[in-house]
Backbone as CSV, one residue per row, in Angstrom:
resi,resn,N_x,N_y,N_z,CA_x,CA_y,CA_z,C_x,C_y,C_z
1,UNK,-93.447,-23.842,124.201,-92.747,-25.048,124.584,-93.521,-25.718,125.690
2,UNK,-93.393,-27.161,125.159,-94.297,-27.918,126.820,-93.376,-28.859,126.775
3,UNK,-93.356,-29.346,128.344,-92.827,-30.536,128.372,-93.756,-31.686,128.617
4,UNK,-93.395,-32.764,127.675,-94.318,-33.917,127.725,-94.630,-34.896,128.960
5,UNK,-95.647,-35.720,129.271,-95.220,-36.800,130.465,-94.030,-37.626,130.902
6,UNK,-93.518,-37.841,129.892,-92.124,-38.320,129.709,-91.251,-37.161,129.903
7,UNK,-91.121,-35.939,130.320,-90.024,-34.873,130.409,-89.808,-35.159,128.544
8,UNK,-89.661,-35.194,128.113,-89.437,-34.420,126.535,-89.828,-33.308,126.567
9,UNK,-89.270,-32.412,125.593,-89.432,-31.392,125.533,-90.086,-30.973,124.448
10,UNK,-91.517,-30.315,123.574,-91.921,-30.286,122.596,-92.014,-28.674,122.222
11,UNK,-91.775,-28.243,121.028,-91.616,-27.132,120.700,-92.368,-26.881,119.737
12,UNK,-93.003,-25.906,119.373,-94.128,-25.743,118.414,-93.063,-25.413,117.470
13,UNK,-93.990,-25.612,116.279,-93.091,-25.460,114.638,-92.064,-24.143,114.754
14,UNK,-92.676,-23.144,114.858,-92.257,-21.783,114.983,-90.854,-21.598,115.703
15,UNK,-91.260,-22.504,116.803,-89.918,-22.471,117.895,-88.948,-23.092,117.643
16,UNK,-89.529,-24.538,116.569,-88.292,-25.264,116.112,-87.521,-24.598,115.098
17,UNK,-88.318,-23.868,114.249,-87.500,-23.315,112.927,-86.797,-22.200,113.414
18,UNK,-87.200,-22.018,114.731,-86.271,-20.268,114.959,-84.979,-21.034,115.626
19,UNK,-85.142,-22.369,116.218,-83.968,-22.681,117.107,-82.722,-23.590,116.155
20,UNK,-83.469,-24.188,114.583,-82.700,-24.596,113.748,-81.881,-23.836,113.281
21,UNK,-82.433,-22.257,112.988,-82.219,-21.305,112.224,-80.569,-20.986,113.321
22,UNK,-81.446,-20.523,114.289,-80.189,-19.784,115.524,-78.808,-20.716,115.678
23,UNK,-78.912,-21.992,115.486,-77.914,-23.119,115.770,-77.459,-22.999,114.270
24,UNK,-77.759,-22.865,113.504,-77.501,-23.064,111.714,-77.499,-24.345,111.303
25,UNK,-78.707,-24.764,111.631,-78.617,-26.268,111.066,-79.481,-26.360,109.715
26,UNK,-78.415,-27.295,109.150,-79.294,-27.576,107.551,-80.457,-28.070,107.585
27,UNK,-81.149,-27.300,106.675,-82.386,-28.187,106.700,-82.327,-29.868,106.508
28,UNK,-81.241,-30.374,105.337,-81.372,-31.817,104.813,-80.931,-32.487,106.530
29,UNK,-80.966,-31.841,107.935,-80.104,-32.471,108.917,-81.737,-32.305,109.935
30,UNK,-82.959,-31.624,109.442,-84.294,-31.714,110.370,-84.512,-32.658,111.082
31,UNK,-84.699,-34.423,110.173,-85.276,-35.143,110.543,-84.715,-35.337,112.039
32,UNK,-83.359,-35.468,112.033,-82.320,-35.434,113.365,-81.114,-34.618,113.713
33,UNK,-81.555,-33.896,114.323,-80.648,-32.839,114.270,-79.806,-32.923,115.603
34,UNK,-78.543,-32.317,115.015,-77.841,-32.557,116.015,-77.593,-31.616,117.013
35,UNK,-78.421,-31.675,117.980,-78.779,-30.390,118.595,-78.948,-31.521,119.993
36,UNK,-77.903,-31.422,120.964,-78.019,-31.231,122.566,-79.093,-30.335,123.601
37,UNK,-79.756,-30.529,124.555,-80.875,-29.532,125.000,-80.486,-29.789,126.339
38,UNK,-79.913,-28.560,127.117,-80.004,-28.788,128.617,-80.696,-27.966,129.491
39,UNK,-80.878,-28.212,130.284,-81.829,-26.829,131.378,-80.605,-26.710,132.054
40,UNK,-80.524,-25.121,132.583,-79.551,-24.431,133.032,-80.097,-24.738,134.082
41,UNK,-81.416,-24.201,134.592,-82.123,-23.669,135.507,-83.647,-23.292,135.454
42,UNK,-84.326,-22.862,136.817,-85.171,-22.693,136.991,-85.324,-21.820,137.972
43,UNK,-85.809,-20.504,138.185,-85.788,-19.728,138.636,-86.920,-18.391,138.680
44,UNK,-88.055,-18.132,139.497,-88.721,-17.338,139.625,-89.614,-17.673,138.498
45,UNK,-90.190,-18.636,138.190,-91.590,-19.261,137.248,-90.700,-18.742,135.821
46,UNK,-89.710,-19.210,135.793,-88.967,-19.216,134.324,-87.649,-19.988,134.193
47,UNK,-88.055,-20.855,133.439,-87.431,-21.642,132.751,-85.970,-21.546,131.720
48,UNK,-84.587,-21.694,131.831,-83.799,-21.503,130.792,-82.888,-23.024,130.736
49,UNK,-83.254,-23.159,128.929,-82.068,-23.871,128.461,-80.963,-23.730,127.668
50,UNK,-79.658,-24.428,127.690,-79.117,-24.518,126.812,-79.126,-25.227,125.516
51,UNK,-79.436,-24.744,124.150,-79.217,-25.721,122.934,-77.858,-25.576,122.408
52,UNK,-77.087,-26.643,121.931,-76.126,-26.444,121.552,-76.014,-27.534,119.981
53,UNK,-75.424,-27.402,119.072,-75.205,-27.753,118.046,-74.052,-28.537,118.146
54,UNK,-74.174,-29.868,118.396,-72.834,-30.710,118.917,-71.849,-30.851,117.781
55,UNK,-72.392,-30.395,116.337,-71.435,-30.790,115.516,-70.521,-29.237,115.498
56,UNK,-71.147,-28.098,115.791,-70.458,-26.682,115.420,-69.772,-26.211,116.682
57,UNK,-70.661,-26.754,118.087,-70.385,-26.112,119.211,-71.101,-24.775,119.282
58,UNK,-71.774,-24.186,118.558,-72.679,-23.251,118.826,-74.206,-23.525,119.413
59,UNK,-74.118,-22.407,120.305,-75.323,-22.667,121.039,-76.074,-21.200,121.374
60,UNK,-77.333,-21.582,122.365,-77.895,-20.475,122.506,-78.660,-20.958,123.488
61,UNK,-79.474,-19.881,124.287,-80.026,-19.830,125.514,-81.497,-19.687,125.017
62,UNK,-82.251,-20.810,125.522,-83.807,-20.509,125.368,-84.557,-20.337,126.971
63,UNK,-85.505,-19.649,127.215,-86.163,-18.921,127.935,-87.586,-19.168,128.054
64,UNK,-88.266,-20.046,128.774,-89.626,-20.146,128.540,-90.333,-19.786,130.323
65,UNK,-91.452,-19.552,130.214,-91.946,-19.039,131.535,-92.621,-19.896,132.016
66,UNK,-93.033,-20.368,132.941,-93.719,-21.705,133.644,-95.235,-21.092,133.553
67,UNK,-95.450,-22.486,133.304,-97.226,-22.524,133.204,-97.896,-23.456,133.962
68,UNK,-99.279,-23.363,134.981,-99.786,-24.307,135.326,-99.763,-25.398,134.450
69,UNK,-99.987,-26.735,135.495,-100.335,-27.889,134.205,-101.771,-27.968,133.401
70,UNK,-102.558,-27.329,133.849,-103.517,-26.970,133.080,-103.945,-25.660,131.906
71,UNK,-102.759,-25.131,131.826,-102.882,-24.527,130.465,-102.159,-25.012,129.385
């Protein structure tokens, strides 16, 4: 996961299909999915958000570790 210049958040393929999968979103729902993204926090060079599935209310906690801006 990186975050873009704009703060967006970009997720490599892998990460998206595991976080579609975990939320249970249909595939025919990819192009836009209805998926909320919040940061809980930041804490000790690690990163956690909340995704949540606004149409189910299911969610899940993602976890990424901070990286210089040069990697």
């Amino acid at each position: 996961m990186r975050i873009d210049p704009d703060g967006n958040m970009e997720l490599t393929a892998e990460e998206n299909q595991d976080l579609m999968d975990q939320l249970d979103i249909p595939e025919n729902e990819y192009d836009d999915p209805p998926v909320e993204i919040e940061c809980v926090g930041v804490e000790n060079e690690v990163a956690t958000f909340k995704a949540t599935n606004i149409k189910t209310g299911k969610s899940v906690q993602m976890v990424f570790d901070l990286m210089d801006e040069e990697d």
